[in-house]
C-alpha positions in Angstrom: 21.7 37.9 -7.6 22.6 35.1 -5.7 24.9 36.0 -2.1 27.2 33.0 -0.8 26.2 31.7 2.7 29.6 33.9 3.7 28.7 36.9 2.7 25.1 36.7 4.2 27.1 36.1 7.2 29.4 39.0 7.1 26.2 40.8 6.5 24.3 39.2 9.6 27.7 40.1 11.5 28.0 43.4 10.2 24.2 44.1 11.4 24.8 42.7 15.0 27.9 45.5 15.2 26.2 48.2 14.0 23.2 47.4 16.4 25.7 47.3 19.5 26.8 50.5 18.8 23.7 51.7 18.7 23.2 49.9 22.2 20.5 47.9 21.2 19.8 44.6 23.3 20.9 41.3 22.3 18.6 38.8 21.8 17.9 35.9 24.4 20.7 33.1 23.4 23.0 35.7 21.9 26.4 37.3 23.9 25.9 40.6 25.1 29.2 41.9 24.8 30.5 43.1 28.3 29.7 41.4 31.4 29.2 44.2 33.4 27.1 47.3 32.8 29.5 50.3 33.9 26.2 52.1 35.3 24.6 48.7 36.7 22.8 48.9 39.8 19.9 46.3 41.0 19.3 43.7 38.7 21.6 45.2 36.0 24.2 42.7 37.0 25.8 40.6 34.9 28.4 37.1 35.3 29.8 36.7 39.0 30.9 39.0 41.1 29.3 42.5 42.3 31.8 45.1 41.7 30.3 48.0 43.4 29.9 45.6 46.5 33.8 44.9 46.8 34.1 49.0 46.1 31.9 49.4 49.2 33.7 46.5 51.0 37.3 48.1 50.1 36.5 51.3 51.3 34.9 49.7 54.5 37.7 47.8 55.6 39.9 51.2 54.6 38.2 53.7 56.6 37.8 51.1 59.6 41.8 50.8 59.3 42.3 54.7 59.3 39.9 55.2 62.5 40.2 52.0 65.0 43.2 50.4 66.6 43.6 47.1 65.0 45.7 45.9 67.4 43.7 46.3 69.9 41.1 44.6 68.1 43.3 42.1 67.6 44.6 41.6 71.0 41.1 41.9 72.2 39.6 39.0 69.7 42.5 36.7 71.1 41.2 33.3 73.0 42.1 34.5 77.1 42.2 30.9 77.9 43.4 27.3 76.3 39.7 26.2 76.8 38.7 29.4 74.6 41.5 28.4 72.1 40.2 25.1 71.2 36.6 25.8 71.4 37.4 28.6 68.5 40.0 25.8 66.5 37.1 23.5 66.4 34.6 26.2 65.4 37.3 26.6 62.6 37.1 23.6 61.4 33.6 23.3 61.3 33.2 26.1 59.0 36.1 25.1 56.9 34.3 21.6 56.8 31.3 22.7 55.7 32.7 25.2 53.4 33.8 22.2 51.9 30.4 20.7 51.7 30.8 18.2 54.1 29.1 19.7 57.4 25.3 20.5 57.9 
């Protein structure tokens, strides 16, 4: 019996499903499904972005919150002269600029 090109392709589709749920690999060329492996660790990381690095990061910045005196911190980081100022303006804008590409 002769099969139209669409229904060997609802087959070929129907094949890939069934070997995703069976969490088989995708071939090289072919979508994996989800960008991210729930589970991923070291080199199990998929598209851009490292979730479990902004986790850590989020929880960081939390705890540092809950335990120091940020404004102390803040008054402490703040330029104590107009010389200081502009030295840390210009370092600024250097990192802005070559954030930007155009610095070296």
């Amino acid at each position: 019996m002769n099969r139209s090109s669409g229904e060997r392709r609802d087959d070929a589709a129907r094949k890939q499903r069934q070997q995703g749920q069976q969490g088989a690999e995708p071939k090289p060329g072919q979508q994996g499904g989800q960008q991210q492996d729930s589970g991923a660790g070291a080199g199990n990381q998929y598209g851009e972005g490292n979730y479990q690095a902004t986790r850590d990061y989020n929880r960081g910045v939390k705890e540092h919150m809950e335990k120091h005196d940020i404004e102390r911190e803040a008054r402490d980081a703040a330029p104590r002269s107009e010389e200081e100022a502009r030295q840390m303006e210009e370092a600024e804008r250097a990192g802005k600029d070559k954030a930007r590409g155009g610095g070296t």
